[in-house]
C-alpha positions as a LaTeX table, in Angstrom:
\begin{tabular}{lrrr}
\hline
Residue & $x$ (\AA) & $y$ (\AA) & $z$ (\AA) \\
\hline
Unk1 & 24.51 & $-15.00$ & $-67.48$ \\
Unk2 & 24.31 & $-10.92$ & $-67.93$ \\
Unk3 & 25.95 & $-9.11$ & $-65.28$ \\
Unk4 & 23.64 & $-7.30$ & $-62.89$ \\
Unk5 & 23.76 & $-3.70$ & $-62.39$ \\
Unk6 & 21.75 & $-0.56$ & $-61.28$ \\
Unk7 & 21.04 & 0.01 & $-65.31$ \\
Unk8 & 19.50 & $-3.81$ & $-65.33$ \\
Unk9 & 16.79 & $-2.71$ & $-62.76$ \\
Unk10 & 15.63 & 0.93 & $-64.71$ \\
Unk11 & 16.09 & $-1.34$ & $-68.18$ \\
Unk12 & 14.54 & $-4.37$ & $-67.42$ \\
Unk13 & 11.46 & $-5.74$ & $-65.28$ \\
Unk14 & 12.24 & $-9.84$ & $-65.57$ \\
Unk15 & 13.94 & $-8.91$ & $-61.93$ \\
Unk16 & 10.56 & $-7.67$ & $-60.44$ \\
Unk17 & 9.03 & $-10.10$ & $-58.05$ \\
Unk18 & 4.90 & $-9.88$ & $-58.35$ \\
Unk19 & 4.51 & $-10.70$ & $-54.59$ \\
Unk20 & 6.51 & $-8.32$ & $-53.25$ \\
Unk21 & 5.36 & $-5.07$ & $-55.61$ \\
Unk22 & 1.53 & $-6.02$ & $-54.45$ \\
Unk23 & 2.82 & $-6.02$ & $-51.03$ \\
Unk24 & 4.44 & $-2.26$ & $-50.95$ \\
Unk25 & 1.48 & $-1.17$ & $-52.76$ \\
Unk26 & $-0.79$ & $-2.52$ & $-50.19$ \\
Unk27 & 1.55 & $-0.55$ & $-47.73$ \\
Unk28 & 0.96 & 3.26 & $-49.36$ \\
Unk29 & $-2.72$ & 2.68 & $-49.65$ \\
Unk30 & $-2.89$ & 3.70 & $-46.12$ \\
Unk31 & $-2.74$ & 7.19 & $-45.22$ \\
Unk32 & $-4.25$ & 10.22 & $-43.30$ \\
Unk33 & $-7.27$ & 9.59 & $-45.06$ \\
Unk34 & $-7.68$ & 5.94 & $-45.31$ \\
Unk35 & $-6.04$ & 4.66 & $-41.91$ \\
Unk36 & $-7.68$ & 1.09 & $-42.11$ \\
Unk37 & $-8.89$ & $-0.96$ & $-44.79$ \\
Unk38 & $-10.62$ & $-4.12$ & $-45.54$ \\
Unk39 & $-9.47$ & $-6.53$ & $-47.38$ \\
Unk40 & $-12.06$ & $-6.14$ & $-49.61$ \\
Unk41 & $-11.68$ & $-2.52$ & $-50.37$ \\
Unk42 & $-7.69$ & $-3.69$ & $-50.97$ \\
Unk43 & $-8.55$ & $-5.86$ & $-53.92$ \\
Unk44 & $-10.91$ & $-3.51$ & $-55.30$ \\
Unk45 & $-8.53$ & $-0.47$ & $-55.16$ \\
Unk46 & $-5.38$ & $-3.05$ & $-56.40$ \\
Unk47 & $-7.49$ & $-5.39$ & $-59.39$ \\
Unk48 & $-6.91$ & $-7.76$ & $-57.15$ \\
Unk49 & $-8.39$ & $-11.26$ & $-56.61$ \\
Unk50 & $-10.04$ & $-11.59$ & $-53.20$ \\
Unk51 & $-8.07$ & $-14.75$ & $-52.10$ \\
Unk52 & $-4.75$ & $-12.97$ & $-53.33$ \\
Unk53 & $-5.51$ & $-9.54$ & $-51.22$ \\
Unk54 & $-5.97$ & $-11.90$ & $-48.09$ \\
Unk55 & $-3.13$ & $-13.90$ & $-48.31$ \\
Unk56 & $-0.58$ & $-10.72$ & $-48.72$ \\
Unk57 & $-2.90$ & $-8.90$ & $-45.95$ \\
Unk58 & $-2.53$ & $-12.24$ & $-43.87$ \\
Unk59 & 1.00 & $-12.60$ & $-44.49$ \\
Unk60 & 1.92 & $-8.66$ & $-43.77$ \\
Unk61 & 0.11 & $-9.00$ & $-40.81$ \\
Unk62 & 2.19 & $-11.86$ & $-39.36$ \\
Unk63 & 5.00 & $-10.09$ & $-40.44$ \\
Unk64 & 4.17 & $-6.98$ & $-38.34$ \\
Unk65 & 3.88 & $-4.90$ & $-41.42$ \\
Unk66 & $-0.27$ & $-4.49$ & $-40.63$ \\
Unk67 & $-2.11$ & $-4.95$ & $-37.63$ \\
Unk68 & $-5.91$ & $-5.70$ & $-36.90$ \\
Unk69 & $-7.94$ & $-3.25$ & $-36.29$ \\
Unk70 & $-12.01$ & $-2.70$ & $-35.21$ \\
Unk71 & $-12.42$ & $-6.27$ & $-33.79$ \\
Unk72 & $-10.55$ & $-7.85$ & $-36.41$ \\
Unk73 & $-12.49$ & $-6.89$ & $-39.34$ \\
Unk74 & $-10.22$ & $-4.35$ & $-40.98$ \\
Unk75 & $-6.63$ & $-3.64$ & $-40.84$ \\
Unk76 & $-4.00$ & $-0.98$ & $-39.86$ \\
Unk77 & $-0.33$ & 0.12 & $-40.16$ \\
Unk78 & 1.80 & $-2.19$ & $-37.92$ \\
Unk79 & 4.39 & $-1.44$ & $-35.30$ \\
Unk80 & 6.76 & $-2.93$ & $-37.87$ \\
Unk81 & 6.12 & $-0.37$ & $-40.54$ \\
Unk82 & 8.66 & 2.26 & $-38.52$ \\
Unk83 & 11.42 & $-0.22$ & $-39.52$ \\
Unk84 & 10.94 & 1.06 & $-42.97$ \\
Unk85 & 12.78 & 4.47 & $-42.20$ \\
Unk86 & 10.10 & 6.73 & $-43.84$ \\
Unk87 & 9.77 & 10.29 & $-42.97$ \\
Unk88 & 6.32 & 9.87 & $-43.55$ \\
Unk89 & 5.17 & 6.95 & $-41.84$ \\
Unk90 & 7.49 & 7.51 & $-38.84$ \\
Unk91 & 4.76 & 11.00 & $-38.88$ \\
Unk92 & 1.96 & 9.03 & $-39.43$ \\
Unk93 & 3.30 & 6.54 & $-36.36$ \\
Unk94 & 2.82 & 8.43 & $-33.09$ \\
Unk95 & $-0.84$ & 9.20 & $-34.05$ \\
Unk96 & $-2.42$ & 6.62 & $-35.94$ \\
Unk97 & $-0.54$ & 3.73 & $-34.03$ \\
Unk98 & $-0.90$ & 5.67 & $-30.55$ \\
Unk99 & $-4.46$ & 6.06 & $-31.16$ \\
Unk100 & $-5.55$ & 2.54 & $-30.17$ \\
Unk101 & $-3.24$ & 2.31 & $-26.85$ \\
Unk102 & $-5.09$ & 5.63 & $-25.63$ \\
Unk103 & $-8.42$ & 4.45 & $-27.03$ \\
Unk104 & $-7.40$ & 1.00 & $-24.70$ \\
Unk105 & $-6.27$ & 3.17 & $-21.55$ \\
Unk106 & $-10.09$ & 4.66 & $-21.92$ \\
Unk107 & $-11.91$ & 2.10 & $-22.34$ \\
Unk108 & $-9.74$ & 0.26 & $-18.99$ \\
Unk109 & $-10.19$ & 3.32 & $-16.89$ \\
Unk110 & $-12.99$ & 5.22 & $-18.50$ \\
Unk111 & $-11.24$ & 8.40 & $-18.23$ \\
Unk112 & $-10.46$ & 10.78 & $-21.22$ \\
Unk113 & $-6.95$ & 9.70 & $-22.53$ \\
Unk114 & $-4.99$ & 12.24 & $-24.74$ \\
Unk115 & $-1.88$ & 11.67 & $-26.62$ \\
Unk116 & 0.47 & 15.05 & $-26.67$ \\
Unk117 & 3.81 & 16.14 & $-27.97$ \\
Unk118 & 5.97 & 19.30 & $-27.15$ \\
Unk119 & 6.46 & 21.53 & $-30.11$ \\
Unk120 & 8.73 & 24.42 & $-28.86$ \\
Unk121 & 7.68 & 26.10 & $-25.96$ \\
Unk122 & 3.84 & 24.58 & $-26.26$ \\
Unk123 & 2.58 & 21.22 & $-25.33$ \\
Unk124 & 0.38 & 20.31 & $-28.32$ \\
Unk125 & $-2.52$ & 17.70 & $-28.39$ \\
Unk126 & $-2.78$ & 14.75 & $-31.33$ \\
Unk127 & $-4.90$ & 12.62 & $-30.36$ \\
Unk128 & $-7.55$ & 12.30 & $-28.27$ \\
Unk129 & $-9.81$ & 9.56 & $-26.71$ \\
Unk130 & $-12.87$ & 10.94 & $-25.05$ \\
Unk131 & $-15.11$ & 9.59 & $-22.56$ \\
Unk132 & $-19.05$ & 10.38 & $-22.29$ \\
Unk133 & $-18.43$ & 11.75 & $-18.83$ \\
Unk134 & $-20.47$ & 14.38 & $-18.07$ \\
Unk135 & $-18.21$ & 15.89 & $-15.67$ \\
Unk136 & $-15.96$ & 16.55 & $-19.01$ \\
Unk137 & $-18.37$ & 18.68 & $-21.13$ \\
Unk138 & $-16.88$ & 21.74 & $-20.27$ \\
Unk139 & $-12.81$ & 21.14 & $-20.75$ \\
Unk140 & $-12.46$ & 22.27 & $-23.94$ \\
Unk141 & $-9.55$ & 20.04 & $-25.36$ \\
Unk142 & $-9.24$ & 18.88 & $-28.57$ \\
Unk143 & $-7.09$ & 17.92 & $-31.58$ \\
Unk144 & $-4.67$ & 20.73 & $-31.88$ \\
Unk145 & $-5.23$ & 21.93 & $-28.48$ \\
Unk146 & $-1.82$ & 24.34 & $-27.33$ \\
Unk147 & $-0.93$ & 24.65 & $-24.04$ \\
Unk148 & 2.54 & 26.28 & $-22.35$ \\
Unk149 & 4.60 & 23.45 & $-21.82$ \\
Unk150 & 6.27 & 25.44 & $-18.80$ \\
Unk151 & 2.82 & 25.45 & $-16.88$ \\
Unk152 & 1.73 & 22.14 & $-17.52$ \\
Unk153 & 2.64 & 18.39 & $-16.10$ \\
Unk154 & 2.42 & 17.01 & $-19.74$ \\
Unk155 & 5.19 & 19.72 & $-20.45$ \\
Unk156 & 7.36 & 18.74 & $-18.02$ \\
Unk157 & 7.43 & 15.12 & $-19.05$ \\
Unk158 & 8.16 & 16.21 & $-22.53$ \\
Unk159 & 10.83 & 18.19 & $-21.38$ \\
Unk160 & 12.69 & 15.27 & $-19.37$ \\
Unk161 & 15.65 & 15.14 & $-21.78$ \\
Unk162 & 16.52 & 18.11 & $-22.34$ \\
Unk163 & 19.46 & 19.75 & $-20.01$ \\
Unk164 & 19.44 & 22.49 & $-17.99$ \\
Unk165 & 20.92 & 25.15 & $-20.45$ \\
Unk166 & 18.96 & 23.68 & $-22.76$ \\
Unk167 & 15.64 & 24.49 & $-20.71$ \\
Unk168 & 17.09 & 27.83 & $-19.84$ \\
Unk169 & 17.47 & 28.79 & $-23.76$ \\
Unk170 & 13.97 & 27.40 & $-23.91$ \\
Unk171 & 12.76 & 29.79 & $-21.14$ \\
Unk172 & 14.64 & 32.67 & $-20.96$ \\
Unk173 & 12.65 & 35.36 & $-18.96$ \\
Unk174 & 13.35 & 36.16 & $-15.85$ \\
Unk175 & 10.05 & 35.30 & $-14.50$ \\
Unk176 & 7.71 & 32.57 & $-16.72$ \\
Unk177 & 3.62 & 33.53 & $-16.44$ \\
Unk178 & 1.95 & 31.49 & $-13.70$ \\
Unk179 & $-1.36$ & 29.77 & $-13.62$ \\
Unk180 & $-1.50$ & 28.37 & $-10.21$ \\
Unk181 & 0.28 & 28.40 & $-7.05$ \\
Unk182 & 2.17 & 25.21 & $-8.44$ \\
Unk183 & 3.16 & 26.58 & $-11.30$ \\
Unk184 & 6.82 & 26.92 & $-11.90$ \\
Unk185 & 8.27 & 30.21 & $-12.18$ \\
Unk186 & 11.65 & 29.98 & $-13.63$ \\
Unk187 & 13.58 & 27.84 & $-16.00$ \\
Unk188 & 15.18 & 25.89 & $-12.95$ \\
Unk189 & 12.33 & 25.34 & $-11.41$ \\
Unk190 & 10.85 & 23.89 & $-14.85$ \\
Unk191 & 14.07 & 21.74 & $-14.81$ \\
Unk192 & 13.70 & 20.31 & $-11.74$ \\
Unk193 & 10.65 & 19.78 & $-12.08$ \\
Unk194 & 10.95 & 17.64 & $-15.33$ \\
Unk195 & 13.72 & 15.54 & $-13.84$ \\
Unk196 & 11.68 & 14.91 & $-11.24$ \\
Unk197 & 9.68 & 12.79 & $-13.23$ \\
Unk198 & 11.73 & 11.47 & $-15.45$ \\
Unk199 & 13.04 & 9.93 & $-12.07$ \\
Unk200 & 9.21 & 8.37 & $-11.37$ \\
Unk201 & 9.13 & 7.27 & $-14.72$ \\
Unk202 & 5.48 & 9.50 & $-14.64$ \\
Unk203 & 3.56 & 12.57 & $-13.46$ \\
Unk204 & 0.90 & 13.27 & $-11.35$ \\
Unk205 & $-0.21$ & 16.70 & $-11.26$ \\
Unk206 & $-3.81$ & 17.64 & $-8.58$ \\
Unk207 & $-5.68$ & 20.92 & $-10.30$ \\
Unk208 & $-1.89$ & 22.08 & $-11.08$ \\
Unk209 & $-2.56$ & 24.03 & $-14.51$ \\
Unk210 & $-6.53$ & 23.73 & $-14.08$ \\
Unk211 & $-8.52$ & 23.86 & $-11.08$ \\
Unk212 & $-10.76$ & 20.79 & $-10.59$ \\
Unk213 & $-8.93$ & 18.20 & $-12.74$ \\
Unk214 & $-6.31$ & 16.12 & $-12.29$ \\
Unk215 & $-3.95$ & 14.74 & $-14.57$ \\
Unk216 & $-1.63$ & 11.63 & $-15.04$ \\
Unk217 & 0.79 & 11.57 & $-17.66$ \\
Unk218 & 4.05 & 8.95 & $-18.96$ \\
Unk219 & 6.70 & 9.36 & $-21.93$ \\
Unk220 & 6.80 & 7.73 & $-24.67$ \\
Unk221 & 10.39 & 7.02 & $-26.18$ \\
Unk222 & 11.31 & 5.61 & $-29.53$ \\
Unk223 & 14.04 & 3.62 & $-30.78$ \\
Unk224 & 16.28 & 6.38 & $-29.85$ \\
Unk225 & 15.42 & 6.55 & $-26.54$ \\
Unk226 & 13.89 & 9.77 & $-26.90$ \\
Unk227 & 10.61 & 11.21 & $-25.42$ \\
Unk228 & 8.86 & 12.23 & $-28.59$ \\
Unk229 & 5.49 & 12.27 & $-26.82$ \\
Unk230 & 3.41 & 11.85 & $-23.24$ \\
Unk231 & 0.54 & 9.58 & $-22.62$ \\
Unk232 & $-2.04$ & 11.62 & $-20.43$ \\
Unk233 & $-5.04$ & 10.68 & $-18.53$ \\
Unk234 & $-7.76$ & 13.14 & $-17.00$ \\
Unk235 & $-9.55$ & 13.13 & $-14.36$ \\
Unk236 & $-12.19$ & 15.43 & $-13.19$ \\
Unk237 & $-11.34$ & 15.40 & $-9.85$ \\
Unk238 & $-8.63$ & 18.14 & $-7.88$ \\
Unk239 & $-7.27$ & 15.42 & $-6.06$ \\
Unk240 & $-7.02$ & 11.60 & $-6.97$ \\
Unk241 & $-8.64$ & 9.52 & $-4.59$ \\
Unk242 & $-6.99$ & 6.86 & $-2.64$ \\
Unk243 & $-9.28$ & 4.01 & $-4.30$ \\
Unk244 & $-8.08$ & 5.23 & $-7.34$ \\
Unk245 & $-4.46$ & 4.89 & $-7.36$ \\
Unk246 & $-4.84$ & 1.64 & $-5.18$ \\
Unk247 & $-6.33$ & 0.35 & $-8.49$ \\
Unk248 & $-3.33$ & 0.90 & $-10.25$ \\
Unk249 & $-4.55$ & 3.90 & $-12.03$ \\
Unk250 & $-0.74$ & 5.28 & $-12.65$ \\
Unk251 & 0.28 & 1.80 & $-13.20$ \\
Unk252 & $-2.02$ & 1.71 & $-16.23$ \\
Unk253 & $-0.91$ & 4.83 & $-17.91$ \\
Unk254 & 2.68 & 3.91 & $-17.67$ \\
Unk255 & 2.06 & 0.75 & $-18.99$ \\
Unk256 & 0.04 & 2.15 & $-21.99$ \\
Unk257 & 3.23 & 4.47 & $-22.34$ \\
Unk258 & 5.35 & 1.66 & $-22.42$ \\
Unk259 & 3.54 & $-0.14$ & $-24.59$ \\
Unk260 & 3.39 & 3.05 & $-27.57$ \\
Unk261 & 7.35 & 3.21 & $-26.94$ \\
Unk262 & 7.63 & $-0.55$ & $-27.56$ \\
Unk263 & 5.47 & 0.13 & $-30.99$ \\
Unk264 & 7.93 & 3.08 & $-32.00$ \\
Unk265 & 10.91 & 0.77 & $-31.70$ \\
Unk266 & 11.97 & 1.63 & $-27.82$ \\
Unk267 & 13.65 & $-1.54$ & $-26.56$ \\
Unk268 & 14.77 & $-0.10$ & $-22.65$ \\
Unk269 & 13.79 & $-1.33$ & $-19.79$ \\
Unk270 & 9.94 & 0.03 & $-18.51$ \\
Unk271 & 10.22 & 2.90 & $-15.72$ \\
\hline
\end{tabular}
């Protein structure tokens, strides 16, 4: 029998196993661009038989590797794929997996439902989930959106691990530009603030950064334990009514939290 070495694998393809090469290629077909697919449109873009493409979409979806997606009839990246280690997909991960848990929080609560991520000093917005609430129309918030993460509760929440100096090097002016009477004013006061809710495992901030809406937001940690992003909820309300959180309105944002942490490999305990 020849002995096996790296030079075996660039020399020689009798080692390739058919299965498993259709399967990885299934895997990069899905990008930016092309964030679910059919079946179908997998054995066209592969020369694939049908039957074949379903059985490898069938078994990398019991695997974790894919997940449904659009009542079944198409498929997505899975929660599994971050297992892989790839720069890329761990990028592609936060938006197009956390897109479906805020589309979910929406459609529970029918509130707009934003996913957000701190990138320096701004809070920065990455995916959205809008609602046809006319009370909405006028917050302009989309994709992209920047907002000081100093002055804002989704800041704050995104800011939960970092220390004290750390927030301080972050914020070093004497006195940080205020929005409203609640906004904080130092680097302290932003620390505090942000352990504060790590503390509640969540934040609920009444017309704090914008008069006339209200705003519940959760981390999101992944396998590092790390907040790498916030799951938000608005409401166009300046206070939250009392009907409202007896439903369990904060309840459902954490959990949707929870759940996006769970998908990016988080395995602690919920808040």
């Amino acid at each position: 029998m020849p002995e096996f070495n790296d030079t075996t694998l660039d020399a020689d393809d009798q080692y390739l196993v058919p299965a498993l090469e259709r399967g990885l290629k299934i895997l990069e077909l899905f990008s930016h661009r092309d964030p679910v697919l059919t079946p179908n449109a997998i054995a066209q873009r592969l020369g694939l038989p049908r039957t074949t493409a379903i059985r490898l979409v069938q078994t990398l979806n019991t695997l974790g590797y894919l997940e449904r997606a659009n009542r079944d009839r198409d498929f997505r990246l899975g929660p599994r794929v971050m297992k892989l280690g790839f720069d890329y997909l761990t990028s592609l991960a936060i938006t197009d997996i956390g897109t479906p848990v805020i589309e979910r929080l929406r459609d529970a609560t029918g509130f707009a439902s934003h996913l957000v991520v701190r990138d320096g000093r701004d809070v920065v917005f990455v995916a959205k989930a809008w609602t046809h609430d006319a009370t909405l129309s006028t917050i302009k918030v989309n994709v992209g959106t920047r907002i000081p993460a100093h002055a804002s509760v989704h800041g704050h929440v995104l800011l939960g691990d970092l220390s004290e100096a750390e927030i301080e090097a972050l914020f070093p002016e004497p006195m940080l530009p205020t929005y409203t009477p609640s906004t904080p004013r130092t680097a302290k006061e932003v620390f505090d603030r942000a352990q504060k809710y790590v503390a509640e495992g969540c934040a609920v901030s009444e017309s704090s950064f914008e008069p006339g809406i209200s705003v519940i937001s959760a981390p999101v940690r992944d396998g590092s334990s790390m907040i790498v992003a916030a799951v938000t909820l608005t409401v166009a309300r300046p206070f939250l009514e009392k009907a409202m959180v007896d439903k369990g309105l904060v309840g459902q944002v954490m959990h949707a939290a929870y759940e996006l942490s769970e998908r990016l490999n988080y395995h602690g305990a919920k808040s």
